[in-house]
C-alpha positions, -999 to 999 in steps of 0.1 A, spaced: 320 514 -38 349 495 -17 336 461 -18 305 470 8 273 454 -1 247 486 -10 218 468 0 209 463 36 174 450 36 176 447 80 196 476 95 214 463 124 205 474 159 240 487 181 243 470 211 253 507 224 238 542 212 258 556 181 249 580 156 249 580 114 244 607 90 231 606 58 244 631 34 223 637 1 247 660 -26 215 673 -51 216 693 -78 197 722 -60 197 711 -23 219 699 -3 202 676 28 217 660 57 197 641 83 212 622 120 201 592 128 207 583 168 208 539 174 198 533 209 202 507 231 167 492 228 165 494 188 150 521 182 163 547 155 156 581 165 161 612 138 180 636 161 190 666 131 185 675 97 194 701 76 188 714 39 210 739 23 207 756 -11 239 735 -33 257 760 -54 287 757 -76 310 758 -49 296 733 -20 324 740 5 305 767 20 272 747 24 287 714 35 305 734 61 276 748 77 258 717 75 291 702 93 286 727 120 248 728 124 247 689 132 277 682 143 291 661 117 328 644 110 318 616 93 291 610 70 275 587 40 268 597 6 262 585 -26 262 593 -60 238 595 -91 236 610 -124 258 603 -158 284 587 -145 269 559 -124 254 530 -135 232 500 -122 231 466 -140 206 435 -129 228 409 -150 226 370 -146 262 356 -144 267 319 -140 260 307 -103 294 311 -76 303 323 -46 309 359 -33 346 355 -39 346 340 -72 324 367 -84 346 393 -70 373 378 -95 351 376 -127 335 411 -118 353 431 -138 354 409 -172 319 399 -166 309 440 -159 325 452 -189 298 436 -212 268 453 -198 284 490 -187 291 517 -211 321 528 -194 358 512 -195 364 491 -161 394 509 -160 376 544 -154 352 528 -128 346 519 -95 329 488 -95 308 469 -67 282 437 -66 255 421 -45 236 386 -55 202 393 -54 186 359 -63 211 328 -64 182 303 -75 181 310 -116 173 284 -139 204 268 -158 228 273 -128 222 311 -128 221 340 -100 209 377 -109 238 402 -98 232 438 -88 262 458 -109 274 493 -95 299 511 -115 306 548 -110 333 569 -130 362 577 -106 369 612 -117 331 618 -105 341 597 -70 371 617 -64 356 648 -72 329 641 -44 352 630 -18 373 663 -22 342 682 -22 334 666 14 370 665 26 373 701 20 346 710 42 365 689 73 345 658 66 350 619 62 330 602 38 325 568 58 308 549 25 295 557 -8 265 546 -23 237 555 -52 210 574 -48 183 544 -59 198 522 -33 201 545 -6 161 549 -13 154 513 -14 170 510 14 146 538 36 116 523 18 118 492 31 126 498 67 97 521 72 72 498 49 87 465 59 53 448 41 47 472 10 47 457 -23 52 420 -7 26 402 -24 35 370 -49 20 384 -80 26 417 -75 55 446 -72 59 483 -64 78 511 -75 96 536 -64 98 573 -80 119 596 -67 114 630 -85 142 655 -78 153 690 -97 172 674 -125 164 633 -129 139 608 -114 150 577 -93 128 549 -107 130 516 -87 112 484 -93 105 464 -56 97 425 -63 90 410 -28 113 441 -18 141 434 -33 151 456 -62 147 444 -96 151 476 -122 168 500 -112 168 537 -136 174 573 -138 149 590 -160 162 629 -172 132 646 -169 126 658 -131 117 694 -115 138 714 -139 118 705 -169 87 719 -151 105 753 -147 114 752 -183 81 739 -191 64 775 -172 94 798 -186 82 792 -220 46 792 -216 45 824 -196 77 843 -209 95 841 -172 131 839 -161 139 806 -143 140 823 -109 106 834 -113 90 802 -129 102 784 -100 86 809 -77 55 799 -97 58 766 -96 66 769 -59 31 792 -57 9 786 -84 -21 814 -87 -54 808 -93 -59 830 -124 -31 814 -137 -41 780 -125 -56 761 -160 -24 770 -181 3 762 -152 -17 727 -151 -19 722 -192 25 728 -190 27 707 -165 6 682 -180 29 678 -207 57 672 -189 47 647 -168 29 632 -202 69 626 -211 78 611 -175 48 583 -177 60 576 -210 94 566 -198 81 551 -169 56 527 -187 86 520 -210 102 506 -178 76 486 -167 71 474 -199 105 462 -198 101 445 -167 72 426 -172 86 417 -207 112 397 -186 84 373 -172 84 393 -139 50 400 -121 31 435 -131 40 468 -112 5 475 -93 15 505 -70 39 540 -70 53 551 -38 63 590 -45 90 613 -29 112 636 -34 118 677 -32 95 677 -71 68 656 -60 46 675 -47 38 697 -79 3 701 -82 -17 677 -95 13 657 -103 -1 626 -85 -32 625 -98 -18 633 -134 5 599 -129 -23 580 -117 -42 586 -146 -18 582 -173 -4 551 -161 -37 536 -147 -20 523 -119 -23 538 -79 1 567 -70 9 573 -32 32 593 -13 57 577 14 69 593 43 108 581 52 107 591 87 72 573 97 94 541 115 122 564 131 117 583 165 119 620 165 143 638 192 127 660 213 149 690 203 141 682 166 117 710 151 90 682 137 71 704 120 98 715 98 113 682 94 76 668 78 70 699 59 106 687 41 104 649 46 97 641 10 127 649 1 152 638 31 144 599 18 175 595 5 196 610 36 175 588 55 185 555 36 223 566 36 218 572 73 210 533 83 231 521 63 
């Protein structure tokens, strides 16, 4: 958010080794992953770390400071207060459009551009009628300042700030360079976390719709606390280990919530393709929900359209004193960290 491009389709190779790490804030867990830049270009992941996020996150970002050996790290920012906007402004250069940013913003965001941050990036510069398409980030500065004393006050530096969707876009497409490339056709991107999804739309992998959808992990707990009279502590140990006796019900609630997450995911694509883009022909699937029973299958279905799960360490080295058993078993949900990380 301090005039930095977000996107970074090619992450530059160091001439000499240094190290970057990627520091995702979530609702329920905290994850930090360390990405090592050698001399030959490779990226190696050389630490990672997940922590339960509470009220207070001093404590957690602390240890995560300690185990990795962090000072400075990358984050980003999602929810409420942050906003993306694909918006065609008439066609200029990087430093005109820093100028009419703000009065050209203030028509598409439903904040004040006095209570924002705001950054762009041209996506396409070629639009008919002397038009480019803009990629808009805004986020509330009480929510940035609020962040940045969170991480200061566990002895850290935030060396840039990004959004979540981004930071995911960007991890995407360095591991699956080629994935949704094709000229007719684009891929999506669903990030499915404790309290929203991260729904991106690639067209020759370049983002194109970018949205968070409020119905995520949480709203399966919910979903089992009612059905089966349970505390949320213990709905999410059953989500966590579904039983077999219980097995026909557990799918039927979750069923119905991820009925309501198609619905708002059609109504993207919908959107989308409403605009004269090409059709969305393929889901790539993270994050710490994701793997929910059934919940692939249940998407693939609904939506008619082929569901698969991406792996954001797949491209990246793994250091020999990294436990890589652990680090898969929780990889789904590290993509973001991973995507703040090369940046």
């Amino acid at each position: 958010m301090k005039g930095r491009s977000h996107i970074n389709m090619k992450p530059l190779f160091h001439q000499k080794e240094k190290s970057a790490i990627g520091l995702d804030i979530g609702t329920q867990a905290i994850k930090a992953v360390k990405l090592k830049f050698l001399k030959d270009g490779a990226i190696d992941c050389c630490g990672f770390e997940v922590e339960p996020a509470q009220l207070d996150l001093e404590p957690a970002l602390k240890k995560i400071s300690q185990e990795i050996g962090a000072a400075e790290v990358n984050i980003s920012l999602s929810g409420p207060a942050v906003v993306l906007r694909y918006i065609n402004f008439p066609r200029m250069q990087q430093d005109e459009l820093k100028q009419a940013l703000r009065f050209e913003a203030q028509k598409h965001i439903p904040f004040s551009v006095n209570e924002v941050n705001l950054d762009a990036h041209i996506i396409k510069d070629d639009l008919p009628d002397n038009k480019m398409l803009v990629l808009v980030a805004a986020a509330k500065k009480d929510f940035i300042e609020e962040r940045l004393k969170a991480v200061k006050s566990a002895g850290l530096k935030a060396g840039l700030i990004d959004v979540d969707s981004l930071a995911l876009v960007n991890a995407f497409n360095f591991n699956y360079p080629g994935a949704g490339n094709t000229e007719q056709k684009a891929a999506a991107l669903l990030n499915i976390g404790a309290q929203e999804a991260n729904l991106n739309i690639l067209d020759k992998a370049v983002p194109r719709l970018s949205r968070d959808i409020r119905i995520a992990g949480n709203d399966f707990t919910r979903k089992l606390m009612e059905v089966f009279n349970l505390d949320f502590k213990a709905a999410e140990e059953l989500k966590a280990r579904p039983d077999a006796e219980r097995a026909e019900k557990i799918g039927q609630a979750l069923g119905a919530v991820v009925s309501s997450l198609a619905a708002e995911i059609r109504v993207s694509f919908d959107y989308y393709e409403s605009q004269g883009a090409s059709s969305v022909n393929k889901i790539f699937l993270c994050g710490g929900s994701s793997f929910l029973p059934g919940i692939k299958e249940m998407l693939t279905n609904m939506l008619d359209i082929a569901v698969e799960y991406w792996d954001p360490f797949i491209k990246l080295g793994i250091s020999a004193d990294v436990d890589e058993v652990k680090l898969k078993a929780l990889s789904a949900q590290m993509a973001v960290a991973v995507g703040l990380a090369l940046r």
